[in-house]
C-alpha positions as CSV (number, residue, x, y, z in Angstrom):
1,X,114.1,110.1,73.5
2,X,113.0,113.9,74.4
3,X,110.6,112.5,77.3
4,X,113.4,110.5,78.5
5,X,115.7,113.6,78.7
6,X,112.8,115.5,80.0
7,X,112.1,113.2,82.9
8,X,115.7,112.8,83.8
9,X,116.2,116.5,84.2
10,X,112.8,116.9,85.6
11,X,114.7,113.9,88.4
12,X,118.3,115.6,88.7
13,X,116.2,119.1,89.6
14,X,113.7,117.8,92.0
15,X,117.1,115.8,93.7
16,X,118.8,119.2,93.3
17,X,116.0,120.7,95.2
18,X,116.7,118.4,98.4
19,X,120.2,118.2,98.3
20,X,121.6,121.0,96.6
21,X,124.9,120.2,94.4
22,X,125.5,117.1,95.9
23,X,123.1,115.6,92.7
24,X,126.6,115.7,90.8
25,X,127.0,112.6,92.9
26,X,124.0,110.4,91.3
27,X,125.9,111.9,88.1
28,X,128.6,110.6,89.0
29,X,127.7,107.4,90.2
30,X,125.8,107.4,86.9
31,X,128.5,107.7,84.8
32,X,130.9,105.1,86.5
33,X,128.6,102.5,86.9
34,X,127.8,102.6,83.5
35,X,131.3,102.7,82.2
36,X,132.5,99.6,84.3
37,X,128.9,97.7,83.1
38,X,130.8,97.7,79.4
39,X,134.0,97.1,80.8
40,X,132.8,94.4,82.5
41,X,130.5,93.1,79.8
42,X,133.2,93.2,77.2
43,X,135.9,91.3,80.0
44,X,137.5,87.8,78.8
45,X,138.7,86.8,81.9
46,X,137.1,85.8,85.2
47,X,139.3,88.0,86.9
48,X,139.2,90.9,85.0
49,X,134.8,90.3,85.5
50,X,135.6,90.0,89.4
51,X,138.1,93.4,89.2
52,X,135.6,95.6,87.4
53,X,132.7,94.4,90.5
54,X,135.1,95.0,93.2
55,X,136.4,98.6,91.5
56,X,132.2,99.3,91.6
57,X,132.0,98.3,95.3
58,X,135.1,100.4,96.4
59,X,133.9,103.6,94.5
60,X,129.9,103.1,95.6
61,X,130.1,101.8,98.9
62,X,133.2,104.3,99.4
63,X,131.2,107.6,98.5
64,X,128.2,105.9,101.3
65,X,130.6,105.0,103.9
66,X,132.0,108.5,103.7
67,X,128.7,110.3,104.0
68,X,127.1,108.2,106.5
69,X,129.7,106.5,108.5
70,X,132.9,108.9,109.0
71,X,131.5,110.7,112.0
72,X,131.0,106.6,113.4
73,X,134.4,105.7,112.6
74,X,135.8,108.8,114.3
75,X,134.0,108.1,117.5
76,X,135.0,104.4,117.6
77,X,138.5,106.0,117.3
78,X,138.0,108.2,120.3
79,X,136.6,105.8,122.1
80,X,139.5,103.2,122.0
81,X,142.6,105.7,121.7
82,X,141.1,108.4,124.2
83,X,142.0,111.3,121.6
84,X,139.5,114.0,121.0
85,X,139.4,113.7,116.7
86,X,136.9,116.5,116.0
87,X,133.5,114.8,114.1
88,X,133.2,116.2,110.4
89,X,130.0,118.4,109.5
90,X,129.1,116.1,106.8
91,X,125.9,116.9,105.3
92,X,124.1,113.5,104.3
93,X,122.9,113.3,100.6
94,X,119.0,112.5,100.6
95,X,118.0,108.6,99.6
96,X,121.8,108.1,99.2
97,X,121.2,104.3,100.5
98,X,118.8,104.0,98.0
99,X,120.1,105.0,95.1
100,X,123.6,103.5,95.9
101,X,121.4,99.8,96.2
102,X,120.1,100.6,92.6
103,X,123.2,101.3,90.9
104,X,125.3,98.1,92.6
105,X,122.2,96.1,91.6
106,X,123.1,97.1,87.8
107,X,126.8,96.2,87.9
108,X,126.3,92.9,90.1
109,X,123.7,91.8,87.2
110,X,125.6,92.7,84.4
111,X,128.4,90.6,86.3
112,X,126.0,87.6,86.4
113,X,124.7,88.0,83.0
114,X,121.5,88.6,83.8
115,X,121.1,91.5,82.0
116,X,123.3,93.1,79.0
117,X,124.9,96.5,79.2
118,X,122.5,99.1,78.8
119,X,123.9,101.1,75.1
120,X,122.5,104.6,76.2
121,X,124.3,106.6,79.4
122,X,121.1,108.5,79.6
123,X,119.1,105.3,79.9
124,X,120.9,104.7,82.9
125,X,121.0,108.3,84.8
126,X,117.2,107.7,84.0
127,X,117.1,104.6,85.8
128,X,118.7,105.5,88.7
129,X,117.2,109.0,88.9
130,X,113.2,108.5,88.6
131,X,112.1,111.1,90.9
132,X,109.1,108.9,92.6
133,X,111.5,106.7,94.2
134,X,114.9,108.8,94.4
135,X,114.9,109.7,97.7
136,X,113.1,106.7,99.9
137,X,112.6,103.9,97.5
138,X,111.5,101.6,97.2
139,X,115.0,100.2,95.8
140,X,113.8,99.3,91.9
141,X,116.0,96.3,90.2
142,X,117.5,97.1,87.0
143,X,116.1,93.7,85.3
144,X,112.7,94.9,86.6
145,X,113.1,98.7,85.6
146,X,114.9,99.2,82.3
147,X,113.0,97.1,80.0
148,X,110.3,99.7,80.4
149,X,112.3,103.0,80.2
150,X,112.1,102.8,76.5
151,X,108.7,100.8,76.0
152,X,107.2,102.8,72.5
153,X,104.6,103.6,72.9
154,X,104.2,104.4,76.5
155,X,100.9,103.5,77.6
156,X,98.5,104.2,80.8
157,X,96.2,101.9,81.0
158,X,92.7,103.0,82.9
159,X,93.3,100.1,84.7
160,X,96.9,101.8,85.6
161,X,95.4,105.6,86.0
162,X,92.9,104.5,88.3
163,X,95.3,102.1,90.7
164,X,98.0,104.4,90.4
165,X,95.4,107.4,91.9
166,X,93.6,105.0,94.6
167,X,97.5,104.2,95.7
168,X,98.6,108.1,96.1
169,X,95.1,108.5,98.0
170,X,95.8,105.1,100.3
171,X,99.4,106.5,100.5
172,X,98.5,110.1,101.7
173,X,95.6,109.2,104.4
174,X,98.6,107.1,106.0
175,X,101.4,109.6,106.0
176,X,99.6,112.5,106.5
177,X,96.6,111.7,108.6
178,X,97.5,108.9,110.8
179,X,101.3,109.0,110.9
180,X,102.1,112.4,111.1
181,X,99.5,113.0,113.8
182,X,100.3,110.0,116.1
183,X,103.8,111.0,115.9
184,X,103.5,114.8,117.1
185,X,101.1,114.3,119.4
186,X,102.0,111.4,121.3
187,X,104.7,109.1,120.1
188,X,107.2,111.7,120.0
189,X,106.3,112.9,123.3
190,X,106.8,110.1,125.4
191,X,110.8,109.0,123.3
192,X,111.5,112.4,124.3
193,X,110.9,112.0,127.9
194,X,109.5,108.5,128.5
195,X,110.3,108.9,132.2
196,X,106.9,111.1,132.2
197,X,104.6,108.6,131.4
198,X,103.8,105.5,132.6
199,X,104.6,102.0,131.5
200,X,101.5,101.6,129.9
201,X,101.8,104.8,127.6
202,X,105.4,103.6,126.7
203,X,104.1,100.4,125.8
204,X,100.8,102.8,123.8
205,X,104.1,104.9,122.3
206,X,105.5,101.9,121.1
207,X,102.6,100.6,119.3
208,X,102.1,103.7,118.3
209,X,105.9,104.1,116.7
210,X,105.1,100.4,114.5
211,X,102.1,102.3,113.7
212,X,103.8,105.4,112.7
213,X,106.8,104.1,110.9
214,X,104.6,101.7,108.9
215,X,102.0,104.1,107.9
216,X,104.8,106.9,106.8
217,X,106.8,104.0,104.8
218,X,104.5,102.2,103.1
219,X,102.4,105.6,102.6
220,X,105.5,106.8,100.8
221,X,105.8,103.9,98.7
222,X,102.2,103.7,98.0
223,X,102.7,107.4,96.5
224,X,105.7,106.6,94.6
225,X,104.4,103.3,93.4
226,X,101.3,105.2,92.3
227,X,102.7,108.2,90.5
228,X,105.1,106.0,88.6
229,X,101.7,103.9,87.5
230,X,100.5,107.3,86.6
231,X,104.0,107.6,84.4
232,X,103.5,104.8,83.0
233,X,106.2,102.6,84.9
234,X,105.6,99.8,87.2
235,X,107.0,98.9,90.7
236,X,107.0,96.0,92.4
237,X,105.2,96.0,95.9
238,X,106.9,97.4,99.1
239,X,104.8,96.4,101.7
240,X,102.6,93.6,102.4
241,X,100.7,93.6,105.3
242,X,103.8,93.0,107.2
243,X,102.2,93.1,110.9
244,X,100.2,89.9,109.6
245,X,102.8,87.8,109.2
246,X,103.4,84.8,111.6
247,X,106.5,84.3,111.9
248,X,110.0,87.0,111.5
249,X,110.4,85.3,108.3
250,X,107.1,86.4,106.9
251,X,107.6,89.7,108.7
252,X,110.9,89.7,106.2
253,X,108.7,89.0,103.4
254,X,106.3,91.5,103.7
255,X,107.9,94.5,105.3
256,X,110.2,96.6,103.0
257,X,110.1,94.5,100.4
258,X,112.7,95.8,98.0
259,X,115.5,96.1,100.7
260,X,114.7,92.6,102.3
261,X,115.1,91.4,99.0
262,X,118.2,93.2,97.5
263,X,119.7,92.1,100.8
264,X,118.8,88.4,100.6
265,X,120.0,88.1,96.6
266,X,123.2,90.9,96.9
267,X,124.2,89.7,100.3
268,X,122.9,86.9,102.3
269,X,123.5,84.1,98.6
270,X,126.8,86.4,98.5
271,X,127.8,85.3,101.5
272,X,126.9,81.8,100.7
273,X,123.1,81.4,101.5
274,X,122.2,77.9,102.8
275,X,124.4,76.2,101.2
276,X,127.2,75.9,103.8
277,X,125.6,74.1,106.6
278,X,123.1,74.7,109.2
279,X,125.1,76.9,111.3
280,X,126.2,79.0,108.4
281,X,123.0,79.5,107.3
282,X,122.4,81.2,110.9
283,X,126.1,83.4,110.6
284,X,124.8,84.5,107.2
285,X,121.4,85.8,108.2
286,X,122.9,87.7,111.6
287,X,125.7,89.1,109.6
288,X,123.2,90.3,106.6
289,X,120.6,91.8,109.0
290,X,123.8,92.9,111.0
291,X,124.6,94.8,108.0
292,X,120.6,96.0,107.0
293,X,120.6,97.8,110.4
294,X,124.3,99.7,109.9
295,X,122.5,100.6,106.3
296,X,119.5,102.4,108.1
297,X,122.6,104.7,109.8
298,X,125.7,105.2,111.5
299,X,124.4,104.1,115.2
300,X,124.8,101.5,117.2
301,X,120.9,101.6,117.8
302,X,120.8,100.3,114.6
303,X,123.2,97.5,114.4
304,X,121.4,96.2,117.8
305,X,118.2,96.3,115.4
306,X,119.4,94.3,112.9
307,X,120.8,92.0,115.5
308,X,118.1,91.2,117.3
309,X,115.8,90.0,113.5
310,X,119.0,88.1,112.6
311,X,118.7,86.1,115.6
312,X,114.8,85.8,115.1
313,X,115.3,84.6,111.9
314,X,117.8,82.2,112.9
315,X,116.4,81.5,115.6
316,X,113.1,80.8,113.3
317,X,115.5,78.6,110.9
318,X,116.4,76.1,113.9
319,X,112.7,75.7,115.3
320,X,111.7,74.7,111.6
321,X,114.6,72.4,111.1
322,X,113.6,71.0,114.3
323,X,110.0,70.5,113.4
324,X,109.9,69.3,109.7
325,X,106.2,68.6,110.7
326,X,105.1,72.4,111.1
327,X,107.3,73.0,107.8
328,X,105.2,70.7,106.1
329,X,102.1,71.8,107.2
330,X,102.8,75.3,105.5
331,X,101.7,78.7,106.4
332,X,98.2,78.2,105.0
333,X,97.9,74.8,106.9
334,X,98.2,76.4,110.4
335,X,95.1,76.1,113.4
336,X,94.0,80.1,112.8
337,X,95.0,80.1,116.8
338,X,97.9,78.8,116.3
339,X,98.7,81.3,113.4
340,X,96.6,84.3,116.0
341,X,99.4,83.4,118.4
342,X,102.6,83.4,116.2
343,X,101.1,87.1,114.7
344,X,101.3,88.0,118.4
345,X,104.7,87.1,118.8
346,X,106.0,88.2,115.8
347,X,104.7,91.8,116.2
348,X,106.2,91.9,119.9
349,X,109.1,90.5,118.9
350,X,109.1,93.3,116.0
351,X,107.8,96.2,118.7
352,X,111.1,95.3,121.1
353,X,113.3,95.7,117.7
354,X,111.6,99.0,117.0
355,X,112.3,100.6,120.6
356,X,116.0,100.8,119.8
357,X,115.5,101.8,116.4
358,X,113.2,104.8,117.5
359,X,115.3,105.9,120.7
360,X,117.5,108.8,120.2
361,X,120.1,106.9,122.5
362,X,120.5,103.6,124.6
363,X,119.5,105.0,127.6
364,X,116.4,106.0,126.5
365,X,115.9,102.3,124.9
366,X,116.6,101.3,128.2
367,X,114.2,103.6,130.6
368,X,111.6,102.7,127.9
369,X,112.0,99.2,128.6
370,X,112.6,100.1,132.3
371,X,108.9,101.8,132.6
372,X,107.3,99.2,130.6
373,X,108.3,96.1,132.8
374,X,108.7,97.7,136.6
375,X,105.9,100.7,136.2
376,X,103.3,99.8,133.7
377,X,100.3,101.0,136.0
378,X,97.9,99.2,133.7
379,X,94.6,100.6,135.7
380,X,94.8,103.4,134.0
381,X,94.0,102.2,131.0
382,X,90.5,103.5,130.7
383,X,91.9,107.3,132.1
384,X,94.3,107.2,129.1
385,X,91.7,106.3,126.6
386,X,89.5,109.3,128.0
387,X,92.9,111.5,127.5
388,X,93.9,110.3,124.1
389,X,90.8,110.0,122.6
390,X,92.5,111.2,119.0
391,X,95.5,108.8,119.5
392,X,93.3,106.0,120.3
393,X,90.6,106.4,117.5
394,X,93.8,107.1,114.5
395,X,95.8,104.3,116.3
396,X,92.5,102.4,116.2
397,X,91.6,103.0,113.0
398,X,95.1,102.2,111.4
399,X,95.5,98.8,113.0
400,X,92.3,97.6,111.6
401,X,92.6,98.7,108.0
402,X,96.1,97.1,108.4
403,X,94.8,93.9,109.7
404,X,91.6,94.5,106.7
405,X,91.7,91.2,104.6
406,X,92.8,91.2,101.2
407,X,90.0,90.5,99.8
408,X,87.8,93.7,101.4
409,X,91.1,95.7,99.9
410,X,90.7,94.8,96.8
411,X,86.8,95.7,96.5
412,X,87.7,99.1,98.4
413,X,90.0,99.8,95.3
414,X,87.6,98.6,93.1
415,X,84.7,101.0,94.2
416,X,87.2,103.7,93.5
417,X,88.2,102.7,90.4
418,X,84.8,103.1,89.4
419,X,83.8,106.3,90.7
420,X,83.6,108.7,87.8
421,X,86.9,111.3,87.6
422,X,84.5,114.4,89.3
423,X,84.2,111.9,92.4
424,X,87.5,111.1,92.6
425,X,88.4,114.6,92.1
426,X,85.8,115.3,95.3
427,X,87.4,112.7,96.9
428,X,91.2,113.4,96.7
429,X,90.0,116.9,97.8
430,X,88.2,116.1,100.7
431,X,91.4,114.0,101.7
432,X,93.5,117.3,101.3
433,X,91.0,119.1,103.5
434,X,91.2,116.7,106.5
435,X,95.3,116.9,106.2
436,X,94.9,120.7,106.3
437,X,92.4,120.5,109.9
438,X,94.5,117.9,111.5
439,X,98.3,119.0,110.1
440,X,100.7,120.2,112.7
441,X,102.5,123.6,112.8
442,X,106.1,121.7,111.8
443,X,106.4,120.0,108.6
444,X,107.0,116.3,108.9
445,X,109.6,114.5,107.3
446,X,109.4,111.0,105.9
447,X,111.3,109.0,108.2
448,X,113.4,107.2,105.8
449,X,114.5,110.5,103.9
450,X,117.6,110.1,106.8
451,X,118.9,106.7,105.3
């Protein structure tokens, strides 16, 4: 019990930390969802079950909406009655997205009787407080979670000390070395002006942004998944290899693992699934990736970005209920050029999705797009190798340990795992050296600390 209350105050400090008093609201949320899970629990009627959910919903969803969507709502307002509402100065709680996902995820299981009431409030503030992932996930499930919050004893394996180290290590070289880098020195650059440079170095800034946003996601996870290994807790997997995949569909099942998920299981079955019909089945995944882009903020940038993966994906759904052949076949099956070509396509398709999420505006979405397709200039290409020899080799080098094979991966981390603890020691500090020679002036924030 005392390392429970020490961790969970450890948690509300280091939130406090980042968001000042605004950590009364993960109290809060705390202590409501946790009441309604017993009222809920301890319902006898259907509708009394469905009243406790929906009074969850309107309370969680209602403090989001307010912090990340008023100043929306008031510009929509604008907009269509030509008044001049002022926009509020609403300061946005770090990770509120994600730790609003954790908490519904409770109720909504309780609901479906997956799991029973937890009997402890501090149990729960525990749960949705654990500082690794508070503030940009990845989203932990209850069911997966809570079993282990009161596991006796609590025990780190080697096996779990020395994964938990090669993952903070993976996770820091990708955040801080290539990410951060790429980003300050080049991606930002060209979104901030991309009527500088050449269509070539806007398509270069976009590869570069997949590159960037990848490394400083996953890197995060990596680190949060490690330290809570560390802990003695373990998460699921965040990212796969998601620039792999073949087709959006894998891309969906690889890349942000724990929202892709939450949204398929909280949402997309909510909504009905594919049990309604083909065409449904195609209004339910643009309306739940409709709804993952408004999550990631209060833009229309955003929605677009959901928009266009909900009509890749259903898009994807029709070509396979067209083909039942290539269905059968099954992603393993594939000719490796056939599966060469649908990585291609998937990654564009993926790249055009991340100019509008990366643009500060449409119009620079747009004169992105513009300079790509009517200026690309493309025999330059050697003169902007020779002028962005740094961006090229990290860019480089962070592609091809992406596209590394599993199997190299897993004998990387097992060379580690077996250097003795002055190597890894050596080797964690040589890491924190090369950060130090290539950091900017300007800390960096992870990206996702804004959602």
């Amino acid at each position: 019990m005392l390392r429970i209350v020490y961790v969970t105050l450890f948690s509300l400090y280091f939130y406090y930390k980042s968001s000042g008093f605004y950590f009364l609201l993960l109290v809060f949320m705390s202590l409501s969802d946790y009441a309604i899970g017993h009222f809920l629990h301890g319902s006898r009627t259907e509708r009394q079950r469905k009243g406790w959910v929906a009074l969850s919903l309107v309370i969680d969803l209602g403090i989001l909406v307010y912090f990340k969507y008023t100043n929306m709502f008031i510009d929509l307002i604008n907009n269509f009655t030509e008044s001049t509402i002022g926009l509020e100065d609403i300061f946005l709680p770090i990770g509120i997205s994600f730790f609003t996902f954790q908490s519904l995820s409770y109720v909504i299981d309780v609901y479906r009787r997956r799991i029973p009431p937890l009997d402890h409030w501090i149990d729960y503030i525990f749960y949705i407080s654990f500082f690794p992932q508070l503030v940009a996930g990845p989203i932990v499930r209850a069911r997966d979670f809570i079993p282990q919050i009161r596991q006796n004893p609590l025990i780190v394996t080697r096996e779990m000390f020395d994964k938990g180290i090669y993952l903070i290590i993976c996770g820091l070289f990708k955040k801080a070395v290539i990410s951060d880098y790429i980003s300050v020195n080049f991606v930002d650059r060209v979104f901030d002006n991309p009527l500088l440079y050449s269509g070539l170095e806007n398509l270069m800034g976009v590869y570069g942004y997949a590159l960037q946003i990848y490394c400083d996601f996953s890197g995060y996870s990596d680190m949060a998944i490690g330290i809570a290994l560390i802990l003695g807790f373990r998460f699921n997997i965040n990212f796969d290899s998601p620039y792999q995949s073949a087709t959006i569909t894998e891309f969906w099942r690889r890349w942000h693992i724990s929202l892709s998920s939450w949204l398929k299981d909280y949402l997309y079955i909510s909504l009905g699934g594919n049990r309604k019909g083909r065409w449904r089945t195609y209004l339910n995944l643009l309306i739940t990736m409709l709804l993952g882009g408004l999550w990631h903020g209060a833009s229309w940038r955003f929605v677009l970005w959901g928009g266009i993966h909900g009509v890749a994906l259903a898009v994807h759904k029709l070509v396979m209920s067209l083909s039942p052949g290539f269905k059968a076949q099954g992603a393993d099956m594939v000719s490796p050029w056939r599966r060469i070509l649908g990585v291609l396509i998937t990654f564009h398709v993926v790249c055009f999705g991340w100019i509008f999420f990366r643009a500060d505006n449409m119009e620079v979405a747009c004169t992105v797009l513009r300079q790509i397709f009517c200026r690309f200039n493309g025999h330059i290409f050697w003169e902007f190798v020779s002028g962005y020899r740094p961006i090229v080799f990290l860019m480089l080098i962070g592609y091809l340990l992406h596209f590394m094979p599993k199997s190299m991966e897993e004998r990387f981390q097992e060379v580690i795992s077996r250097f003795p603890m002055f190597l890894k020691v050596l080797f964690v500090s040589l890491l924190i050296w090369l950060v130090m020679q290539i950091k900017s002036g300007d800390i960096q924030p992870f990206i996702y600390f804004q959602f």
